[in-house]
HTML snippet that shows the backbone in 3Dmol.js (N, CA, C, O; Angstrom):
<script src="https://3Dmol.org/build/3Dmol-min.js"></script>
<div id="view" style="width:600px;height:400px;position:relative"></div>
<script>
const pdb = `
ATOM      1  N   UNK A   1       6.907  20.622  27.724  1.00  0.00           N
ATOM      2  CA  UNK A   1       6.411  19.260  27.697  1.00  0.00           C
ATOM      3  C   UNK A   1       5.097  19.208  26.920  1.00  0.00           C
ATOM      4  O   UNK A   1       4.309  20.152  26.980  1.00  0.00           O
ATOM      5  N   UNK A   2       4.835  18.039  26.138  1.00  0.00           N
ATOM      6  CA  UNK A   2       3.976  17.597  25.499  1.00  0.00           C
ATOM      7  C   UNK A   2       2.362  17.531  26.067  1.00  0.00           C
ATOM      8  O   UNK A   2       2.133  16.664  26.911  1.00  0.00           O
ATOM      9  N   UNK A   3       1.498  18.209  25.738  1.00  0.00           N
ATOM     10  CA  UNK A   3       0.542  17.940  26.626  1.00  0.00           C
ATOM     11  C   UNK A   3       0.064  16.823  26.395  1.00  0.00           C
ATOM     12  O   UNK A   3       0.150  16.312  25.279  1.00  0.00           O
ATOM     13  N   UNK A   4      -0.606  16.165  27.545  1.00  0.00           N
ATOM     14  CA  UNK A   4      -0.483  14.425  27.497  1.00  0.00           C
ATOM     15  C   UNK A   4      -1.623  13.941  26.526  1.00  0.00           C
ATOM     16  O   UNK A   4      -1.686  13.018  25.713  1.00  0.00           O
ATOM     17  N   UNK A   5      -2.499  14.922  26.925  1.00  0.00           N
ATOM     18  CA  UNK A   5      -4.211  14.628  26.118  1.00  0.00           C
ATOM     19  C   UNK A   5      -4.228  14.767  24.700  1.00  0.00           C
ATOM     20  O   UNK A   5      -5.057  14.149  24.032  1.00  0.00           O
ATOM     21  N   UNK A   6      -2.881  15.979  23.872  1.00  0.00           N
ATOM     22  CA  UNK A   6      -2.615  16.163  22.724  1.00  0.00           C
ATOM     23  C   UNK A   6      -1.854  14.982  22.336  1.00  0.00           C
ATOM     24  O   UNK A   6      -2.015  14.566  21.189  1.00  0.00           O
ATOM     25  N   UNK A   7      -1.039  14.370  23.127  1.00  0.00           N
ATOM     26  CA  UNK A   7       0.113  13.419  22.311  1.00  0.00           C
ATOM     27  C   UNK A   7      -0.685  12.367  22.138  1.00  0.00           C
ATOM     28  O   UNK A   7      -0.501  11.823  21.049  1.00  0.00           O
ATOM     29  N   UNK A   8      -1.659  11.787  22.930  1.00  0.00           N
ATOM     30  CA  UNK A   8      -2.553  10.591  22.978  1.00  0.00           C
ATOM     31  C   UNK A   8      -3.458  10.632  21.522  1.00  0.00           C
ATOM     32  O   UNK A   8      -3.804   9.622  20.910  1.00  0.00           O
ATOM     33  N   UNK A   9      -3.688  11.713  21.211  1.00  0.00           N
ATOM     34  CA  UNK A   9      -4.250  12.028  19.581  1.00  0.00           C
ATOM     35  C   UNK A   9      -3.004  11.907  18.521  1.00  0.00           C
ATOM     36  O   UNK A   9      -3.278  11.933  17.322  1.00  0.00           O
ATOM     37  N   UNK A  10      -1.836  11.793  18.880  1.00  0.00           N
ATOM     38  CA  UNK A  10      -0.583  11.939  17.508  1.00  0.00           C
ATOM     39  C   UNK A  10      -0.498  10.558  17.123  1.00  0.00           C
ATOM     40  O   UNK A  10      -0.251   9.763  18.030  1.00  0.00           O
ATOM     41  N   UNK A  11      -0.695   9.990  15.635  1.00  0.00           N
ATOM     42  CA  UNK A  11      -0.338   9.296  15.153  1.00  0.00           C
ATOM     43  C   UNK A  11       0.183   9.245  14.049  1.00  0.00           C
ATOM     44  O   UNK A  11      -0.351   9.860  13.126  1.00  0.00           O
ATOM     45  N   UNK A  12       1.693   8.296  13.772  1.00  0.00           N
ATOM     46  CA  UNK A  12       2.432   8.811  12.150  1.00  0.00           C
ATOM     47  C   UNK A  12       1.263   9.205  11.196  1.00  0.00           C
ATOM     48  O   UNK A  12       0.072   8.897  11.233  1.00  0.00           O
ATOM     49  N   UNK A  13       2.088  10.110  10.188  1.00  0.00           N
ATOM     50  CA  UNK A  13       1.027  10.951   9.064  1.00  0.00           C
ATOM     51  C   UNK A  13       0.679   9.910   8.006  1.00  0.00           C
ATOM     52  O   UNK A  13      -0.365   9.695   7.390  1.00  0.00           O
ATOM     53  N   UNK A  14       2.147   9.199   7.981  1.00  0.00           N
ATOM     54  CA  UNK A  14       1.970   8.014   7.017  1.00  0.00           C
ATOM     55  C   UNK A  14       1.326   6.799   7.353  1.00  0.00           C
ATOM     56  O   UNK A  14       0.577   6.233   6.556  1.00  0.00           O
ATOM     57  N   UNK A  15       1.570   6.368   8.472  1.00  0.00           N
ATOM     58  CA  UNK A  15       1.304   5.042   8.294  1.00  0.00           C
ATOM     59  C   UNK A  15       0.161   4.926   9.418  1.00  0.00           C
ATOM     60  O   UNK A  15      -0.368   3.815   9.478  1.00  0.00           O
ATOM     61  N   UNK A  16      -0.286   5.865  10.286  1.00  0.00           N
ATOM     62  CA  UNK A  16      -1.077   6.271  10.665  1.00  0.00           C
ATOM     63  C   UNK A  16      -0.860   5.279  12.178  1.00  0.00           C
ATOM     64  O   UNK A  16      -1.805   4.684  12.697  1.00  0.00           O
ATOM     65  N   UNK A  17       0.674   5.252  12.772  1.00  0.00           N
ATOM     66  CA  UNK A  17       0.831   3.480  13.621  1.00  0.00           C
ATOM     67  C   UNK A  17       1.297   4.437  14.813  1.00  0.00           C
ATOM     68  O   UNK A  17       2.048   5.400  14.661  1.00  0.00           O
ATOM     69  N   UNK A  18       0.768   4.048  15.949  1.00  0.00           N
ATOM     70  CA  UNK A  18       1.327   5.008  16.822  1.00  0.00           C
ATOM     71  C   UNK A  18       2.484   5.513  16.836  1.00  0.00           C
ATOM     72  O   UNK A  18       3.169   5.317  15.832  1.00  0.00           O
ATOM     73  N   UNK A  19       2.983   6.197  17.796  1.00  0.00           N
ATOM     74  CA  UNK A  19       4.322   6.830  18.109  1.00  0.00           C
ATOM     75  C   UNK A  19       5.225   6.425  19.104  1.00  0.00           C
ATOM     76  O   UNK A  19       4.606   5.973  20.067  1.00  0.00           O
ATOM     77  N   UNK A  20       6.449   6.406  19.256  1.00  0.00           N
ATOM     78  CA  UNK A  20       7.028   5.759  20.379  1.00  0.00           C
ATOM     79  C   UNK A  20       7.560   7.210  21.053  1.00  0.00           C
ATOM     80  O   UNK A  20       7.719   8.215  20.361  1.00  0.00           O
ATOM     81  N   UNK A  21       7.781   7.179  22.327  1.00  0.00           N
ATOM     82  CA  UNK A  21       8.219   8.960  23.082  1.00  0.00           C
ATOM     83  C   UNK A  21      10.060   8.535  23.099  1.00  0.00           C
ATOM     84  O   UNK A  21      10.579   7.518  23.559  1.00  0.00           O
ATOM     85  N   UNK A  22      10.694   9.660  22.461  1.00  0.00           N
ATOM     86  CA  UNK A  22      12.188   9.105  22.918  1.00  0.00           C
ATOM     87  C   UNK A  22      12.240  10.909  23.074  1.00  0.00           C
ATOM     88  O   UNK A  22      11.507  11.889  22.939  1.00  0.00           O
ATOM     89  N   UNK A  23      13.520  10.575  23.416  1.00  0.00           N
ATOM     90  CA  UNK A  23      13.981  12.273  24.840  1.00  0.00           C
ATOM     91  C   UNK A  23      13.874  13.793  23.476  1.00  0.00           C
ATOM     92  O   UNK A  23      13.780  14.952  23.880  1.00  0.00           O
ATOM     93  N   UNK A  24      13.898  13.586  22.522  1.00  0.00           N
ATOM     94  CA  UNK A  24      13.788  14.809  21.033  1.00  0.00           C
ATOM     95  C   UNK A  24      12.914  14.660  20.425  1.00  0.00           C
ATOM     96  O   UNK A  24      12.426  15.642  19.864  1.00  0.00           O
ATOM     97  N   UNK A  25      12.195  13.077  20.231  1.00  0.00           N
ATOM     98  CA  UNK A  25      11.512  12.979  18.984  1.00  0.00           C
ATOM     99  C   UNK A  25      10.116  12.202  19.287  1.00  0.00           C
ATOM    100  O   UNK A  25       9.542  12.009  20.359  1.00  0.00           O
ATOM    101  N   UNK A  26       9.710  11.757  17.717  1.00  0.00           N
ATOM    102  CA  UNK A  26       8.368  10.710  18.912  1.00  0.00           C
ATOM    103  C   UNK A  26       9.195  10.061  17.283  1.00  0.00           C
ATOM    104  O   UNK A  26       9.741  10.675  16.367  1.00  0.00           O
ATOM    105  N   UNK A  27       8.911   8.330  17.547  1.00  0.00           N
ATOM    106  CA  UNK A  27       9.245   7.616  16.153  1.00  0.00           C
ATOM    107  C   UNK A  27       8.169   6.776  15.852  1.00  0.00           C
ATOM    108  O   UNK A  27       7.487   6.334  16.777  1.00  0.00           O
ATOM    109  N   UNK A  28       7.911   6.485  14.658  1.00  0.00           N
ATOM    110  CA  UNK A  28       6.958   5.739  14.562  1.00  0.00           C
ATOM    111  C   UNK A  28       7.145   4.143  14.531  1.00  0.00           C
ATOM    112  O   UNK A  28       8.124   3.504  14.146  1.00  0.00           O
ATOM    113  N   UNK A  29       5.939   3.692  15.042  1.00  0.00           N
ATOM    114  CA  UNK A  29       6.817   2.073  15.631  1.00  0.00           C
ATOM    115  C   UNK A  29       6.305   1.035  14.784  1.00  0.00           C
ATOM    116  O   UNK A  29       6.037  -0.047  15.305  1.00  0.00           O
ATOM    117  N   UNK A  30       6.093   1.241  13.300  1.00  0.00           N
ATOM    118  CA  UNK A  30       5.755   0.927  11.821  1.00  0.00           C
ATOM    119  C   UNK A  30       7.204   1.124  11.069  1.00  0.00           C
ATOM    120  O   UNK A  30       8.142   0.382  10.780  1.00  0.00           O
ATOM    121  N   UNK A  31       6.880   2.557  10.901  1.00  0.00           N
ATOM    122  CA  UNK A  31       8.348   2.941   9.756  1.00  0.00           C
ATOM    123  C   UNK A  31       8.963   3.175  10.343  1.00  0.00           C
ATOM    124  O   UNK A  31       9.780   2.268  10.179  1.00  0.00           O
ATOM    125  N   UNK A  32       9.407   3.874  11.177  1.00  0.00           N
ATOM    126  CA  UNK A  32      10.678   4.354  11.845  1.00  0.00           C
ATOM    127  C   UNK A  32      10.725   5.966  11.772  1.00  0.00           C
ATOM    128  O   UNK A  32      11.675   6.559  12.284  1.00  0.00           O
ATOM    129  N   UNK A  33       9.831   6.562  11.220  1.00  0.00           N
ATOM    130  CA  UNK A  33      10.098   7.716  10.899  1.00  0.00           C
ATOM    131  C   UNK A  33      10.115   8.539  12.096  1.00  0.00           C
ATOM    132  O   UNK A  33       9.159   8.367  12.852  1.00  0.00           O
ATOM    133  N   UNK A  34      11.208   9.608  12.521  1.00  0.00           N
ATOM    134  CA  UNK A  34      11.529  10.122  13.581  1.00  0.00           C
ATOM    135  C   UNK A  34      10.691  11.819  13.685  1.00  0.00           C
ATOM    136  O   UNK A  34      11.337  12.842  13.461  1.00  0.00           O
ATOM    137  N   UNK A  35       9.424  11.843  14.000  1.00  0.00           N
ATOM    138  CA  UNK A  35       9.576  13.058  14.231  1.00  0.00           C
ATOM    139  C   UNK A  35       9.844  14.338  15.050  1.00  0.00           C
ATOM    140  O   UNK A  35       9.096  14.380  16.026  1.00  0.00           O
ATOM    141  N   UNK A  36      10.507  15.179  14.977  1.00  0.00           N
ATOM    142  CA  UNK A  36      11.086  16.055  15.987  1.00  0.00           C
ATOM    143  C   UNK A  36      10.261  16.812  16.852  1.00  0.00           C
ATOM    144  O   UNK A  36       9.307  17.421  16.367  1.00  0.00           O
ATOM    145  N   UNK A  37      10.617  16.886  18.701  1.00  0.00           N
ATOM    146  CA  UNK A  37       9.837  18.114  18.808  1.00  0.00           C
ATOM    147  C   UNK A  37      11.111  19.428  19.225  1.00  0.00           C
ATOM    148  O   UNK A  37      12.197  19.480  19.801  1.00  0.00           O
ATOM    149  N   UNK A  38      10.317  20.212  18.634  1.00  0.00           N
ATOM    150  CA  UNK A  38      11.333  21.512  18.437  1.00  0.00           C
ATOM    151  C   UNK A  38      10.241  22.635  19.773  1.00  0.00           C
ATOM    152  O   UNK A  38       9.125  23.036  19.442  1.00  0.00           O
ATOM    153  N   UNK A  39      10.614  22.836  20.645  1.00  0.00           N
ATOM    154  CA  UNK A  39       9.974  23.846  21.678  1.00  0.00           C
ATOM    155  C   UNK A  39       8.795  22.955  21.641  1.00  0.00           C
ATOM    156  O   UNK A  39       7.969  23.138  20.747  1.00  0.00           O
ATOM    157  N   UNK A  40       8.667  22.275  22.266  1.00  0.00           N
ATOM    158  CA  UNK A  40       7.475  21.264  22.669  1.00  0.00           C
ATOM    159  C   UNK A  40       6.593  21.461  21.868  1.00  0.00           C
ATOM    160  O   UNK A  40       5.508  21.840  22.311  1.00  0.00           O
ATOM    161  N   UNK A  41       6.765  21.267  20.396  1.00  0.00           N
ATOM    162  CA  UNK A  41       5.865  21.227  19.536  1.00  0.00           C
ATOM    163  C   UNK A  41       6.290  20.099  18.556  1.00  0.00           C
ATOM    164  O   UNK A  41       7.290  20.447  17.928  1.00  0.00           O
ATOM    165  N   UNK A  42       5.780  18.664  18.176  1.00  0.00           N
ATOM    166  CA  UNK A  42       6.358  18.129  17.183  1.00  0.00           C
ATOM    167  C   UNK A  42       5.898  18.132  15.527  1.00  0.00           C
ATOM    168  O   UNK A  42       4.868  18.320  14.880  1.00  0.00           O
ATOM    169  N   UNK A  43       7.064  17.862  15.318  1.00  0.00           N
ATOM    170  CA  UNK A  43       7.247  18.333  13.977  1.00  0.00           C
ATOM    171  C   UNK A  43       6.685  17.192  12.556  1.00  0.00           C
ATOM    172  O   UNK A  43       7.371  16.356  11.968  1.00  0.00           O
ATOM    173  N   UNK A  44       5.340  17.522  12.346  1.00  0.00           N
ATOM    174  CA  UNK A  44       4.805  16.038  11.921  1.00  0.00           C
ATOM    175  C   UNK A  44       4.879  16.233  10.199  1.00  0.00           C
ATOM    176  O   UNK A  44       3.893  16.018   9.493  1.00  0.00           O
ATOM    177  N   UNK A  45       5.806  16.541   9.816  1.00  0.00           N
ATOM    178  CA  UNK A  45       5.732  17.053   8.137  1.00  0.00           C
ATOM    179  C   UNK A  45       6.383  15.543   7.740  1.00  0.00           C
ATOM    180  O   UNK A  45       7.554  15.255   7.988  1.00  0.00           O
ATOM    181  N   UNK A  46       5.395  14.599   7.062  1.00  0.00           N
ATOM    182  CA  UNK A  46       6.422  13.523   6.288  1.00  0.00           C
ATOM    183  C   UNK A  46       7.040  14.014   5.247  1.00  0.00           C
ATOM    184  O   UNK A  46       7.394  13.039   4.583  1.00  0.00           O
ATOM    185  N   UNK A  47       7.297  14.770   4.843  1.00  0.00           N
ATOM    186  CA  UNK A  47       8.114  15.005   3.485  1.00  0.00           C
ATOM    187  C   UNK A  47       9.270  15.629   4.043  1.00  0.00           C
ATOM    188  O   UNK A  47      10.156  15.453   3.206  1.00  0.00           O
ATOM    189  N   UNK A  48       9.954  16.569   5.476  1.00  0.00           N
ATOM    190  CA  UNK A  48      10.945  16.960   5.998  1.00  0.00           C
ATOM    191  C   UNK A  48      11.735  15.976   5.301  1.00  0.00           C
ATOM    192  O   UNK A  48      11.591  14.754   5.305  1.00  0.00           O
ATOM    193  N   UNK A  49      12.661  16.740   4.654  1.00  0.00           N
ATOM    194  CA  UNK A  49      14.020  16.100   4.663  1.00  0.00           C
ATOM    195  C   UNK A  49      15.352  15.689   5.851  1.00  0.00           C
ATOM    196  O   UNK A  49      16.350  15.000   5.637  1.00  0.00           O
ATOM    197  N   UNK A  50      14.982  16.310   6.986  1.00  0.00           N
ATOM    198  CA  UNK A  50      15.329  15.977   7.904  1.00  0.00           C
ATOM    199  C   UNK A  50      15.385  14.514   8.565  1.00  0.00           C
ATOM    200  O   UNK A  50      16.221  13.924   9.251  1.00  0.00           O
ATOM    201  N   UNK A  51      14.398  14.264   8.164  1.00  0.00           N
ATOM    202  CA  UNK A  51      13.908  12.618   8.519  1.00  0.00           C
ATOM    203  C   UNK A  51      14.578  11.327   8.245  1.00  0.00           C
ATOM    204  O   UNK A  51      14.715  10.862   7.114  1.00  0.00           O
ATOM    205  N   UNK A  52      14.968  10.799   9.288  1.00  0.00           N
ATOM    206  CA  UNK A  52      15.777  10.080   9.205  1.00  0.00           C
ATOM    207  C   UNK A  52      15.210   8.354   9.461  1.00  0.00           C
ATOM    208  O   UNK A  52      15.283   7.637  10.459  1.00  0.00           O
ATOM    209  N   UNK A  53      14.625   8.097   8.047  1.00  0.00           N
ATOM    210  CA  UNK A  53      13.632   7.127   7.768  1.00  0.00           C
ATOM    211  C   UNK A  53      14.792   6.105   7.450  1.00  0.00           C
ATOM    212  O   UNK A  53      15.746   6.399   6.729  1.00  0.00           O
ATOM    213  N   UNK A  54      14.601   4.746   8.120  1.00  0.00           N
ATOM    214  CA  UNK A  54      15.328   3.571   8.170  1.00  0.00           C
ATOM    215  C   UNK A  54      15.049   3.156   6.633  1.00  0.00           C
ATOM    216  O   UNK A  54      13.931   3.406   6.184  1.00  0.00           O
ATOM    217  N   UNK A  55      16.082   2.488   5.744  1.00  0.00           N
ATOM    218  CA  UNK A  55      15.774   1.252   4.512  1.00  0.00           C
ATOM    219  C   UNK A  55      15.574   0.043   4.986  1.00  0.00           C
ATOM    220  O   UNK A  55      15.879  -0.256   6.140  1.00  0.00           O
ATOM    221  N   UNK A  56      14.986  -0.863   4.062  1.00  0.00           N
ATOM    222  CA  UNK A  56      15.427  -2.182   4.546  1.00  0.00           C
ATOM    223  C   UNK A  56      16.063  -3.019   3.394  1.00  0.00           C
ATOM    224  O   UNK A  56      15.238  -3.706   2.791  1.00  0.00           O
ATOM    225  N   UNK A  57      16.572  -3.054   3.221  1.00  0.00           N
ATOM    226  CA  UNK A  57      16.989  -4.197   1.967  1.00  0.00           C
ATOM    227  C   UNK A  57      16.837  -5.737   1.963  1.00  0.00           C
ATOM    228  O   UNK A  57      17.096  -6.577   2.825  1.00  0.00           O
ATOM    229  N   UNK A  58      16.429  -5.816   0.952  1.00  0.00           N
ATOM    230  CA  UNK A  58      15.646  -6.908   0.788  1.00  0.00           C
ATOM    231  C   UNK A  58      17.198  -8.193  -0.200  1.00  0.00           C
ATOM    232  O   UNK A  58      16.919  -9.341  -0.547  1.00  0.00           O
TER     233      UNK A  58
END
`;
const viewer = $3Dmol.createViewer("view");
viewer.addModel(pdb, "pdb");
viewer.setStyle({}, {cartoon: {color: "spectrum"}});
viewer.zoomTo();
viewer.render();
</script>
């Protein structure tokens, strides 16, 4: 588990907008960008290709 005092400091890399807690990931509640935690560590690389960043079409 996330230590609580560390997660209260995590904010997206990009957009700098807090984080939302879901049961794998934290997402950001701006872009959408999902980042992973892998062994209770999350995974804050915006450039992961892993990332499963919403479009919007206009």
């Amino acid at each position: 588990m996330l230590d609580p005092a560390v997660r209260a400091l995590l904010v997206c890399p990009v957009e700098k907008a807090p984080l939302r807690d879901e049961p794998e990931a934290l997402v950001c509640t701006v872009c959408g960008r999902r980042y992973p935690i892998v062994d209770d560590i999350p995974v804050m690389l915006p450039d992961d290709p892993s990332q499963d960043t919403p479009t919007t079409e206009k």
